[in-house]
C-alpha positions in Angstrom: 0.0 0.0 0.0 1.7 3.5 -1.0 2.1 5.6 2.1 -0.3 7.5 3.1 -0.1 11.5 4.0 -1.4 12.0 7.3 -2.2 15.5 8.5 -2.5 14.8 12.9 -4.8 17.6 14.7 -5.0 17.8 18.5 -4.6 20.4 21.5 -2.2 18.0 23.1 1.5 18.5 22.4 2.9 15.3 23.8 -0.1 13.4 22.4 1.2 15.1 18.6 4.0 13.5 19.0 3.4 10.1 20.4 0.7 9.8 17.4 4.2 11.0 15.0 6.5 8.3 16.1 3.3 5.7 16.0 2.8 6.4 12.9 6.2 7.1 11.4 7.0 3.2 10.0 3.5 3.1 7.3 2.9 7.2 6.8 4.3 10.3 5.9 2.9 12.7 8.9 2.9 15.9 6.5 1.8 18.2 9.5 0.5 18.4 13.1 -1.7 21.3 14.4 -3.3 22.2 17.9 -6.7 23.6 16.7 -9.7 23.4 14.1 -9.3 26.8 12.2 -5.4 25.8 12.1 -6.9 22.0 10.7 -8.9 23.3 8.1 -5.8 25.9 6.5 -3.2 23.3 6.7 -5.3 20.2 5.2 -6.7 22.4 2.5 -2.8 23.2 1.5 -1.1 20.2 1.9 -3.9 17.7 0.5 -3.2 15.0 3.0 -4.7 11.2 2.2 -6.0 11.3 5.8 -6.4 13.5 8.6 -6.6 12.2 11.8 -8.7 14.5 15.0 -9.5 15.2 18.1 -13.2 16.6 18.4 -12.8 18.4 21.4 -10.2 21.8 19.7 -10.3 25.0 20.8 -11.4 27.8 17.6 -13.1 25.1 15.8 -13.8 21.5 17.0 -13.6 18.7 15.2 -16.4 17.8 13.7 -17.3 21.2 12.3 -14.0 21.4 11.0 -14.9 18.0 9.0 -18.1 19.5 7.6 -16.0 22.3 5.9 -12.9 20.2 4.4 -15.5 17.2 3.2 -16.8 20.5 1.2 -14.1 21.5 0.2 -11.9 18.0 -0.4 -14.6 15.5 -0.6 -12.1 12.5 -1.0 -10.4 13.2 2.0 -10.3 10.3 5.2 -11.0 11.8 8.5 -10.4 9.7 11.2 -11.5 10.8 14.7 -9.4 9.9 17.5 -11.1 11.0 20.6 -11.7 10.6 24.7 -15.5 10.7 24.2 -17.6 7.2 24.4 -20.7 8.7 23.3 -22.4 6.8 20.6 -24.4 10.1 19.5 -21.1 11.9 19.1 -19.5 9.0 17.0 -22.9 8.9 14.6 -22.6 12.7 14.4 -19.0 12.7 13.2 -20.1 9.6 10.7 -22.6 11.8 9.3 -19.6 15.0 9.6 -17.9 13.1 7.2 -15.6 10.4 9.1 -14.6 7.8 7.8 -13.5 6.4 11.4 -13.6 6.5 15.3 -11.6 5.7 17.8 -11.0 6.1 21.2 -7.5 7.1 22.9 -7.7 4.6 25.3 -8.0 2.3 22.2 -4.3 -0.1 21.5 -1.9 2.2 19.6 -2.0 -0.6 16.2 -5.7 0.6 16.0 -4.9 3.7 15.2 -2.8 2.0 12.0 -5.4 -0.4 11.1 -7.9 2.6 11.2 -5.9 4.3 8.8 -5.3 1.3 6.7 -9.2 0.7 6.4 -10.2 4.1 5.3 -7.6 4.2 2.9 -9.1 1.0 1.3 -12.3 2.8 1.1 -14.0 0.9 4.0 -14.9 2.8 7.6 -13.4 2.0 11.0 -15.8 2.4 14.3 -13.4 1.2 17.4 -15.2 -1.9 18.4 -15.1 0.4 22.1 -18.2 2.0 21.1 -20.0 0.3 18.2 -22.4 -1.0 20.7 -24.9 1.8 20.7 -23.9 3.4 17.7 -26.7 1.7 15.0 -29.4 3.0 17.1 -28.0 6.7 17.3 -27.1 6.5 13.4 -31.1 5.1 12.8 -32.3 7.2 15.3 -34.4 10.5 14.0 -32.4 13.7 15.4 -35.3 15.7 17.2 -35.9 19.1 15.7 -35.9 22.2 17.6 -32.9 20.8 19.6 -29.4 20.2 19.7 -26.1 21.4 18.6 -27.0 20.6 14.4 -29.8 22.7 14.7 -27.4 26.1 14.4 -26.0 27.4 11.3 -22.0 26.2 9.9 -21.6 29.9 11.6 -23.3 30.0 14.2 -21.9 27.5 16.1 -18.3 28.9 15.2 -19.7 31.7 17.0 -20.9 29.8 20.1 -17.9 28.1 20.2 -15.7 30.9 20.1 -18.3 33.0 22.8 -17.8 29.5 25.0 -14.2 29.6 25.4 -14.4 33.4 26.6 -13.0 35.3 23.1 -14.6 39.2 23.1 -17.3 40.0 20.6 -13.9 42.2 18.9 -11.6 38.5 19.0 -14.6 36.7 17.6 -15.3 39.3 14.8 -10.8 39.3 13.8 -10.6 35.7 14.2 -14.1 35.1 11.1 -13.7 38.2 9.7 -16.5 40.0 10.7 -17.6 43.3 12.8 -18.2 42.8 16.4 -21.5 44.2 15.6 -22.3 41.3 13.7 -21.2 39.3 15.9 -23.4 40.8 18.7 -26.3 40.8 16.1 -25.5 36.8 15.7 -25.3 36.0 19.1 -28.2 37.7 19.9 -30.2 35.8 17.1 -28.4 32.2 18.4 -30.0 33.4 22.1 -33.6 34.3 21.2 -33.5 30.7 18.8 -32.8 28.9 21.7 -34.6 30.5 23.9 -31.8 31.6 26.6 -31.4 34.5 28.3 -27.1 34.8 29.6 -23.7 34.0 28.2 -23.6 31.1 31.0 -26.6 29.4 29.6 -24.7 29.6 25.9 -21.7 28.2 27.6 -23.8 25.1 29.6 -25.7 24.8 25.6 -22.6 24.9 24.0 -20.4 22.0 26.4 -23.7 19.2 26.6 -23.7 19.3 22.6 -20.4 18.9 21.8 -19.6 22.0 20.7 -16.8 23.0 23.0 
């Protein structure tokens, strides 16, 4: 099998560079970075085979970052490598655009035969969770709730407001005025019917997207 190009993404440093020397005897690791916004400008230069992410980033997390690269590079693997158990998270990261999931807990030669099965074509769930993850995958998503519900922007925007960046950082880091970010925010509130930056925060941590 030709060797892939990996692209790693995760807030951890040491974790960067255990996953490195893993990976270092059946892939070329073209690039490691420690947050979404940095995953999205580096895979869309260097045109990895696979990318292989944590959900949990600061700036972006994971699985949003999937959404825009699969736009973007639709032949491109992403593997999630993650602490998270939940069954609704893996099926949402499916639907993202993964091609697999796995836990860091999982054996350190999962993360290579992972690789080696998306790059065949197939998907990879970590046997860890696959119990559970049918029924959240077949399961209807109720409307009027939940993370998916939000705009591609809007939840940048709640997940930048969550981990504490001024209305000014937000508007630098998308490229926007602060006033429109205070105009989005505002909007994001009255649609989901809170009332305080604290009750963003608590909305944005129990669906994933901090």
């Amino acid at each position: 099998m030709i060797r892939p190009r990996v692209l790693l993404a995760d807030d951890h440093t040491m974790l960067l560079e255990a996953f490195q020397k893993m990976l270092a005897d059946e892939c070329d690791v073209v690039g490691a970075v420690s947050n979404g916004r940095a995953l999205v400008a580096e895979a869309l230069k260097l045109r990895p085979d696979v990318v292989v992410a944590d959900i949990t980033m600061p700036m972006l997390n994971g699985v949003d970052a999937a959404r825009q690269l699969k736009r973007e590079l639709p032949d491109l693997r992403i593997v999630f490598l993650t602490m998270n158990e939940d069954p609704e998270l893996a099926a949402e990261a499916f639907r993202a655009g993964g091609s697999g999931y796995l836990l860091k807990r999982s054996a350190g030669s999962e993360l290579l035969a992972a690789i080696r099965e998306v790059m065949s074509g197939r998907f990879y769930m970590t046997p860890l969770v696959t119990e559970g993850l049918l029924g959240s995958m077949l399961r209807p998503r109720p409307t009027g709730s939940g993370g998916h519900q939000l705009t591609p922007r809007q939840r940048e925007i709640v997940q930048l407001v969550a981990e504490g960046h001024s209305m000014k950082e937000v508007g630098t880091i998308l490229n926007i005025s602060p006033r429109t970010v205070a105009f989005h925010k505002a909007r994001i509130m009255d649609q989901l019917h809170i009332t305080s930056t604290a009750e963003l925060i608590q909305y944005a941590v129990a669906n994933h997207i901090v």
